[in-house]
N, C-alpha and C positions, 0 to 999 in steps of 0.2 A: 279763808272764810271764818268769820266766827261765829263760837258754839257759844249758847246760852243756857242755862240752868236756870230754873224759875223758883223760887218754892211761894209758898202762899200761908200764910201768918193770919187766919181769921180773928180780932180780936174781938174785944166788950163787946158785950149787946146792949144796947140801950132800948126802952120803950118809951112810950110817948104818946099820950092821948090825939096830940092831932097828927103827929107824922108815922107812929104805927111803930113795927119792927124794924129795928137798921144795926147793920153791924158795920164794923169800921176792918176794911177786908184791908191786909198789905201786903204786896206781891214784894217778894226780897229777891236777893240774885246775888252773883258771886261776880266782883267787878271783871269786867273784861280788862285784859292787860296790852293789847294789840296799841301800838304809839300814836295813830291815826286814828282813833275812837272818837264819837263824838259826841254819841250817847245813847240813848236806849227810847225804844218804842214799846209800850204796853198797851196788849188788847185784851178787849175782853167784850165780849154779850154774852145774851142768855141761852144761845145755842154754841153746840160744840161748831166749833170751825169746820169738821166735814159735815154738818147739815147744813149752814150759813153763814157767810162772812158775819166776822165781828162786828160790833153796831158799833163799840168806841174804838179810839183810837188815843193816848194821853205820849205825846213826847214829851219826855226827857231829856234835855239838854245839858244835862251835867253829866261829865267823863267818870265824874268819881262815885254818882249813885249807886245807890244798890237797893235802894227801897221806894217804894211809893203807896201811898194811903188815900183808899176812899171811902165812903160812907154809904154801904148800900142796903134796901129795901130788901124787903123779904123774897125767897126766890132762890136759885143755882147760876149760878154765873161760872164760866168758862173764861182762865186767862192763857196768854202765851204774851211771849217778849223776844222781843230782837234787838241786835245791835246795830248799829251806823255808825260809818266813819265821815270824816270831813268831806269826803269826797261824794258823799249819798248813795254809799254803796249800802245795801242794808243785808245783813246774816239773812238765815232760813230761821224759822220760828222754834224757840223752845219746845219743849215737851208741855202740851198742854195740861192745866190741873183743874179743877172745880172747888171752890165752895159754895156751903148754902146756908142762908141765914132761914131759921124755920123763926115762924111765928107764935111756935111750943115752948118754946125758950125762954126762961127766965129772965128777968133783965139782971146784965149785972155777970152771966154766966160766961165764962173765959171762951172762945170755940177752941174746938179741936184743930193743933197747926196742921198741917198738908206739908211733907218733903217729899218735890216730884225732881227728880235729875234727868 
């Protein structure tokens, strides 16, 4: 079975009169090394996974990833990550982590990263 390690990298804020507050959030990871890898599913919504399943769902199709980058609205968002091999077998879910982009925020201010293992 494979074990996944998540951390979450919240970076720049940017603002924006028509689009508002958004940060550009990157869940990182530590490559899985299993030979049959295929690649990595990331989830995330705005409730924890024991109140509600995730709303997205983003696969990764590359064996050698360890990063992915989104741009989100203001808010708390919840992610976890799993692995799959060729075969569609898929791990159990990381340790789940949070960020949240506030709308107090300066634009331009770095977030604070998140290391969840």
């Amino acid at each position: 079975m494979y074990k996944c390690t998540i951390f979450l990298l919240p970076l720049i804020l940017l603002a924006s009169a028509q689009v508002g507050w958004a940060a550009n959030v990157t869940p990182t990871w530590r490559a899985n090394s299993e030979p049959d890898l295929a690649g990595y599913k990331v989830y995330y919504g705005t409730q924890p996974r024991a109140q509600a399943p995730y709303s997205q769902i983003v696969l990764v199709n590359d064996r050698s990833a360890t990063s992915w980058s989104i741009i989100l609205s203001s808010g708390t968002y919840y992610f976890a990550l799993t692995a799959f091999d060729t075969s569609g077998n898929e791990s159990g879910f990381s340790t789940e982590v949070s960020a949240t982009v506030s709308a107090s925020d300066p634009p331009g201010r770095p977030g604070r990263p998140l290391l969840v293992q």
